[in-house]
Every structure is written in C-alpha cells, then in structure tokens.
C-alpha positions in Angstrom: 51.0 57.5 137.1 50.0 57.5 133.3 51.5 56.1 130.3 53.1 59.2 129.3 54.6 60.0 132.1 56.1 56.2 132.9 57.2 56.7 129.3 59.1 59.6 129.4 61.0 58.5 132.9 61.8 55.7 130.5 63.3 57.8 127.7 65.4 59.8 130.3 66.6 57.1 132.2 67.6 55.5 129.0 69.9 58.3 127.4 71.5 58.6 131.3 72.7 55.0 131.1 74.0 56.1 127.2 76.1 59.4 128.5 76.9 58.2 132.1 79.2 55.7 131.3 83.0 56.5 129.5 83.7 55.3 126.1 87.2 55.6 125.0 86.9 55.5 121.2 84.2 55.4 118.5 85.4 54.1 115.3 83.1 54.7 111.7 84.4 54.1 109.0 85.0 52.3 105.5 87.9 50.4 103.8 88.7 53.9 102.2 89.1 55.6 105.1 88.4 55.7 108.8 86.9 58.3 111.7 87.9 57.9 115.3 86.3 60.4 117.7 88.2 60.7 121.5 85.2 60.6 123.8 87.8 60.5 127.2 87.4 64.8 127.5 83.8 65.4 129.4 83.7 67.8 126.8 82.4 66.0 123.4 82.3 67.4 120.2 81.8 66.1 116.2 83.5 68.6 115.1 86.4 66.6 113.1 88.8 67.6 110.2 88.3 67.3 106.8 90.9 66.0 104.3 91.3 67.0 100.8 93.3 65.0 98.4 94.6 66.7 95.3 97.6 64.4 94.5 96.7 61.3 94.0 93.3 62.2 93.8 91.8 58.9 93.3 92.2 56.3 95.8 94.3 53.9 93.2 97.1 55.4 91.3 99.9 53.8 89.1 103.7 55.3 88.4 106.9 54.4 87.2 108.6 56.4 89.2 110.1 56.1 92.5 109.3 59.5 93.9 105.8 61.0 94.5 104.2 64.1 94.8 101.9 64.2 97.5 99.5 67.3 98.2 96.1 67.6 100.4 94.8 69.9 102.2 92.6 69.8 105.8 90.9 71.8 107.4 89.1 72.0 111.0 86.4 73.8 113.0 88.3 73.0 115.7 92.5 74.0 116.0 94.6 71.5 114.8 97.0 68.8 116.9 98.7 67.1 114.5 98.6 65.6 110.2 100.9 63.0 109.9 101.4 61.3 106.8 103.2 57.6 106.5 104.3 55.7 103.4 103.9 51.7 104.4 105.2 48.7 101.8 101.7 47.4 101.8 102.9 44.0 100.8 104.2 43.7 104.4 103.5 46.8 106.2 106.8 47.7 106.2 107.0 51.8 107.1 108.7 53.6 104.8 108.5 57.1 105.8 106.3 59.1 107.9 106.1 63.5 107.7 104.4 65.6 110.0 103.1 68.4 108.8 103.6 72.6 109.9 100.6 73.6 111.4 101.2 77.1 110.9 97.4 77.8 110.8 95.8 75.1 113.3 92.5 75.5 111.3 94.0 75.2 107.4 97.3 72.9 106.6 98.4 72.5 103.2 101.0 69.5 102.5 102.9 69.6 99.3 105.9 67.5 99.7 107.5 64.6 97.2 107.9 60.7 99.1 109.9 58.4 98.5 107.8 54.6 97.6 109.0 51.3 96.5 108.4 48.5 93.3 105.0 47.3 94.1 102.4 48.5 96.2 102.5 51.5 98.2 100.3 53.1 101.0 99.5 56.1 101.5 97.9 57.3 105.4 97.1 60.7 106.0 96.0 61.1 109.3 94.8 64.4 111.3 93.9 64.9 115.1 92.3 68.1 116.5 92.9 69.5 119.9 89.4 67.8 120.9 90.8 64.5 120.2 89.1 64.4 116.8 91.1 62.0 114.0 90.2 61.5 111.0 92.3 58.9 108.3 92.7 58.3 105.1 94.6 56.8 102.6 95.7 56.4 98.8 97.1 53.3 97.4 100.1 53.5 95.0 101.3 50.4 92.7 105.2 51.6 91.4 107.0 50.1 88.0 106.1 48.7 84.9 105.9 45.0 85.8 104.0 45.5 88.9 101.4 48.4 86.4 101.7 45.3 83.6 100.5 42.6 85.8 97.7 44.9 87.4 96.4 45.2 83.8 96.3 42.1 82.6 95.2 40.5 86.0 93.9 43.1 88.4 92.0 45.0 85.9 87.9 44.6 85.6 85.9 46.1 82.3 82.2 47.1 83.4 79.8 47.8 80.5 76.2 49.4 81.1 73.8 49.1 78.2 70.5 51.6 77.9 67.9 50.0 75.6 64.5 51.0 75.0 61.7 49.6 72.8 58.8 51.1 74.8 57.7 54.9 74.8 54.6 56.1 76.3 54.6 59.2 73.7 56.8 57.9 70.9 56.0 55.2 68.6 58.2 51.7 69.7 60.9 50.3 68.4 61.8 47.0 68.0 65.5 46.3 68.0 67.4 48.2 71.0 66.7 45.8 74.0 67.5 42.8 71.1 71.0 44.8 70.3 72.2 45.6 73.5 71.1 41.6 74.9 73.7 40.6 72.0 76.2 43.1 72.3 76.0 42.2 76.2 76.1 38.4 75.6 79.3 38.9 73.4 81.3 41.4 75.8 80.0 39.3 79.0 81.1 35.8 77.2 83.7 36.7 75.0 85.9 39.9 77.0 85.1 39.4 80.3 83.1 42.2 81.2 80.8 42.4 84.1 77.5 43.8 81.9 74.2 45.3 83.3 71.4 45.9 80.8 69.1 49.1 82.0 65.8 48.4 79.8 62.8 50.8 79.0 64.2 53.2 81.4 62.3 56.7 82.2 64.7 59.8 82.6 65.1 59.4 86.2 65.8 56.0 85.9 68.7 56.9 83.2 70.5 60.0 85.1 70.0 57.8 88.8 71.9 54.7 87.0 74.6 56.9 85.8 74.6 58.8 89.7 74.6 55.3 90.9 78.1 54.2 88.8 80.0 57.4 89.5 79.4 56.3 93.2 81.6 53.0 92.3 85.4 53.2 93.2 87.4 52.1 90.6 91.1 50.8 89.8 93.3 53.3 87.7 93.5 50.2 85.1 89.7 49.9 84.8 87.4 50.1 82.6 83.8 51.3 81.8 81.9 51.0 78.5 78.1 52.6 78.4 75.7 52.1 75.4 72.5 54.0 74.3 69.9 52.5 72.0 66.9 54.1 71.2 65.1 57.0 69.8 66.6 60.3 69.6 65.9 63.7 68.4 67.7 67.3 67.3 66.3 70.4 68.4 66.9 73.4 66.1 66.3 76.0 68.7 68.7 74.7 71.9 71.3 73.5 68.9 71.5 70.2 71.5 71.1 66.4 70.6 68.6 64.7 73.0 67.9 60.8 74.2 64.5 60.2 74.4 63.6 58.2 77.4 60.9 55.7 77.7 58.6 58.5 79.4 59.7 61.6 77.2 57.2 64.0 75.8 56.4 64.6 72.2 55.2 68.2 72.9 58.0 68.8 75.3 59.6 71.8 73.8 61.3 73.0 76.8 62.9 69.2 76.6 62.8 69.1 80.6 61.5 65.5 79.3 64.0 64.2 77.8 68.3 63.4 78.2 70.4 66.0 76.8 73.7 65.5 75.0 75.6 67.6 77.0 73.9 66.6 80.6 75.4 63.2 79.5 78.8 64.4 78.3 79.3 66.1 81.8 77.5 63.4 84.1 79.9 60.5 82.1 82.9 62.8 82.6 82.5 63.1 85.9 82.3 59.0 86.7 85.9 58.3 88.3 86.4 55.4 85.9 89.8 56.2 84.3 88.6 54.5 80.7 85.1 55.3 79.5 83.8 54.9 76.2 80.1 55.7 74.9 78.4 54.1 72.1 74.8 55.9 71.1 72.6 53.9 68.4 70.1 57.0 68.3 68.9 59.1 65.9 70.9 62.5 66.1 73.6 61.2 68.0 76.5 62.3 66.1 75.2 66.0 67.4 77.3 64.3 70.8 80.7 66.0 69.7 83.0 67.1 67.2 84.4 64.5 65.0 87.5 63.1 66.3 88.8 59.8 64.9 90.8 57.1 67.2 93.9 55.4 65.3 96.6 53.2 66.9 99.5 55.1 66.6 103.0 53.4 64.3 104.7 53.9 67.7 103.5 50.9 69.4 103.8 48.4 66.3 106.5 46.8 67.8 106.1 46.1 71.2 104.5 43.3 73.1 101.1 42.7 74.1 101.3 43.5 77.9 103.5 46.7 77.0 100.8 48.1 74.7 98.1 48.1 77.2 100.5 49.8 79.6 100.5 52.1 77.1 97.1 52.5 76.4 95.6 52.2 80.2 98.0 55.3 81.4 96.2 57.5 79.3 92.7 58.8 80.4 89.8 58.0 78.5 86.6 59.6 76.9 85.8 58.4 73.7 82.6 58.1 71.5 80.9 56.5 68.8 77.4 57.3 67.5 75.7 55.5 64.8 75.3 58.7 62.6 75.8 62.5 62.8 72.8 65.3 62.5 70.5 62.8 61.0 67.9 59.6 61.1 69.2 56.3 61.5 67.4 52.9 61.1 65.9 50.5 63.4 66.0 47.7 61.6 63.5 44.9 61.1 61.9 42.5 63.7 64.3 39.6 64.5 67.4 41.4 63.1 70.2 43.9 64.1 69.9 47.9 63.7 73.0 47.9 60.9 74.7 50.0 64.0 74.6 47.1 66.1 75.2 44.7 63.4 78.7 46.2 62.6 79.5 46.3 66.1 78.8 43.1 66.8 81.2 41.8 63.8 84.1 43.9 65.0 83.0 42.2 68.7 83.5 38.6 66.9 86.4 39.6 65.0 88.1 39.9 68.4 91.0 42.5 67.2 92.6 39.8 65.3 95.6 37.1 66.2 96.8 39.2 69.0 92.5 39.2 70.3 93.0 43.1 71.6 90.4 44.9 69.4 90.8 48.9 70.0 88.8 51.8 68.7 91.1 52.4 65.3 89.5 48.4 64.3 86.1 49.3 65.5 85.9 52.2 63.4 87.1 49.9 60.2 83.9 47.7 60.9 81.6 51.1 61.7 82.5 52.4 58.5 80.7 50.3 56.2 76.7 52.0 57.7 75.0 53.4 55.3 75.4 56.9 57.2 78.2 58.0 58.7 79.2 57.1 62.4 81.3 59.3 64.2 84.3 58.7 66.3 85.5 61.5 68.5 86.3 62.5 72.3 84.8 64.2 75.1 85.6 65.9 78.6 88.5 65.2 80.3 90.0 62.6 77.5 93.7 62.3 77.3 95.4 62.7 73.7 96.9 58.9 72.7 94.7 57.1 75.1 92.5 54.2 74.2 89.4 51.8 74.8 90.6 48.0 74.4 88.6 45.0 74.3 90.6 41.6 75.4 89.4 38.7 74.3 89.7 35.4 76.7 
C-alpha cells in the first residue's frame, strides 16, 4: 500500500469520526453578539439570519427618556421560526419585557415598536431562529436618565487621540518639527487629560488610510471620544480644486495624486469611524481647503449650569469638528528644536487647561489659535450635530 493511499484512508476516516457523531449546539460568537447553529436535524445547513439594527444603531446608546423606539430588520435564506426581542435590567437581569415579532413574510421581518426601559442600564436582545434551527442574537445596551448619562461621562467615558506625524519623505524635502509636535501635544493630552494616545510616524499612504480602517473597527461608548492630528506637508491642486496630505511615500510628479491623501477621502473615512465625538486637527500646508469655515463658540445657554450638566450637554450632541493651521495657503515649519507656531498655540491652550473649571472646549482653543500669523480655520464636517462639542478635561 503507498503513502498516498494510507494517506487518504487517513483523511476519510478522519472527517467520518467529525460527522458521525451528534453535536447538539455550536456556539461562535463575541460579547456583541452571539450565533448558535442547531446541528440535532440530519439535515445541516449555515444558512442563518441576518439582523439589521436601525434604532439604536450603535451598540451603546444614552436617553432620558423612559420609552424607546426600537426598529431592525432580519432577513433569512431559510423561512423564519421565530424574532423575539427582550428588554432585561442589566444591573440584575431582571426581564422587563419581551415581543415576538409577526412573521408575516418568514424570509423578511421588520420590528418597529416603542419598549418600555428603566433608570440605569438597559438590555436590549434581539434574537431570531429559522425553521433549520438557525439562531442568531444580538444585542444593544441602553443607559436611561441624566444621573446615570452624567456619571457615564465623567466616569465611564475614555478620550482616544491618534497623532500622524511625518518628518521623512522619499520625494519631498523633510521637515523637522511634526514627529517633535505631535510627541508634545501627545505627552500633554496622555499626562494631563487622560487620553489613551497613539503616535503613527513617517507613515506611507497605506499605512495612513489602514490606521484609520483600523479605528473605525473599534466599538465605542456613546460618551467617547476621539481626537486625530495631521502634521506634515501638504499641497493644493488647482485642477481637482481638492487639498491633499502628502504621505511619507507621495510623489512629486504624481498629478493624478493616486499618491497622496485627499481631503475629502479623509472627511468621509473620519465620518464614517463610529466614535460619537471626533475632532481633526491638520498642521499642513493647504489644510484649511478641508472645509468651509465654521467657527465653534459655547453657547450663553450653558453659563449657568454645573460642570457634570454641561458635558451632558455637550456629549449628547454628535461630533465633527476641525481645525487646520491655515486656509488655501503655506504654513511654517518652524526651526529645529522648536514648535511649528501651529503647535505652539495649541500646546498653550493644552496648558491653559480651560481655566478654573479645567474643561477646555473648541470656543477657548480657537482664542489661543488665533494669534498664527495666518489664519486657522475652525469649522465642521460630515455627519456633525449643530451645538455639539469637543471637550478636554483636565485631571
């Protein structure tokens, strides 16, 4: 008998031990959501439902009120059993309510119904069986009234910040300040606010757009933050009308600018990072070609409340803000050893720590910013939320 052929009795004998025997369940999931296939029928399949959640669409979601709107829709390959959906007191699993759905299409169910949930933290479980014993859950957590959304943002909240620097181009002539600006400005935040800071240095263009892919992976909390910095060369093209990055590996004679990062392939890829609070800071050439102009202010309307109620206020708005160090024009690097005089105003309004109540916001930045040289400009982008806000809490 040869090798191959003691081989492949081998292989077959092998996979008639795996699919002789019964298993009753498979369970694969995460701690987002969870897959169990019914392997009991002799007939198997991985066919399973797919769920859709449009309200609340991200997995953490904060309200005041006591009622919630709840839609989804699934859909299946194979007819439909039963969706269920449960409200549980997640505090102590308490079950506050449970729905089955109409299947009056067992291949398409829409659920569009309001649920009652308590002060606190709420569960959501969505759960869907096909007629192949197919089940597929998931889930959407819920945190209900202002003291419970108040203590989530002043304890349960986490600020990320993700700093770009390059001094090293391969086409471009170096610089010698970015890396030097965004290790300061990343000192400061990680030191001073709390933030949990990764610094991305002489990046190429894949390098740039798989770091970004990488963060709009990340789940985040509705009270979260994320603050992303640019520092380096950039450049205007007449023809596209467009504002580019240049990466450590762009090409001077590049005019199709497949080469480099555009404005507006940033703008969408930030936009789309589930991070309820993003703001982006360029220190490049060009960069005020980002947006519009659209200056941030704290609005007379929260003068008099407290502390903890004014970042309630701010955190339930989303946000996309920016700041570039100047608008359709150069800007300077700065010499060897000190700050670009971007950086250098930042880093004062950083130290200045929003004054005696130590929550600086975008309306103090922009004092600080004003004092360049050329002009920064302030303004929004994407999906940003009118009266919303970007706060940095001192310790």
């Amino acid at each position: 008998m040869t090798y191959r052929m003691l081989k492949n009795i081998f292989a077959i004998t092998l996979l008639s031990i795996l699919f002789i025997g019964r298993v009753s369940a498979q369970i694969v999931g995460d701690k987002t959501n969870q897959i169990v296939l019914d392997f009991e029928n002799e007939s198997i399949t991985t066919s399973l439902p797919s769920i859709e959640w449009i309200y609340p669409a991200m997995e953490f979601t904060n309200t005041q009120e006591n009622r919630v709107n709840v839609k989804a829709k699934i859909t299946s390959g194979v007819p439909l059993k039963s969706v269920m959906l449960r409200v549980l007191n997640r505090k102590d699993g308490t079950a506050l309510g449970t729905r089955a759905a109409d299947i009056d299409d067992p291949f398409n169910v829409e659920i569009d119904l309001s649920m009652y949930v308590v002060k606190g933290e709420n569960y959501l479980e969505l759960t869907a069986e096909n007629e192949e014993g197919g089940i597929v859950k998931d889930n959407r957590s819920i945190r209900v009234g202002l003291d419970a959304i108040s203590d989530a943002v002043m304890i349960d909240r986490k600020d990320y910040a993700l700093l770009f620097a390059t001094n090293r181009y391969d086409n471009w002539n170096d610089l010698v300040n970015p890396i030097f600006d965004a290790e300061a400005i990343g000192k400061i935040l990680e030191e001073e606010y709390g933030f949990i800071v990764e610094i991305v240095k002489d990046e190429e263009q894949n390098e740039v757009m798989t770091k970004l892919r990488e963060y709009g992976q990340r789940k985040y909390k509705p009270q979260d933050q994320l603050f992303i910095f640019f520092a380096g060369h950039g450049v205007y093209d007449e023809v596209f009308g467009e504002g580019f990055v240049v990466a450590s590996n762009s090409k001077v004679n590049d005019v199709s600018k497949n080469s480099y990062i555009s404005h507006n392939r940033i703008r969408s890829n930030i936009n789309n990072i589930p991070c309820e609070h993003i703001f982006l800071s360029m220190d490049v050439c060009f960069g005020g070609t980002f947006d519009p102009l659209l200056a941030s202010s704290r609005s007379a309307l929260y003068d008099d409340i407290d502390d903890k109620a004014y970042l309630v206020k701010k955190l339930s708005k989303k946000t996309r803000k920016y700041l570039t160090s100047g608008g359709k024009e150069y800007v300077s690097d700065g010499v060897r050893g000190s700050h670009s005089p971007f950086a250098k105003n930042f880093l004062e309004a950083l130290k200045s720590y929003g004054g005696s109540d130590r929550i600086l916001v975008l309306d103090e930045i922009k004092s600080f910013m004003d004092r360049s040289k050329t002009t920064p400009r302030f303004g929004e982008f994407g999906s940003d939320e009118k009266g919303s806000d970007f706060v940095f809490v001192a310790k």
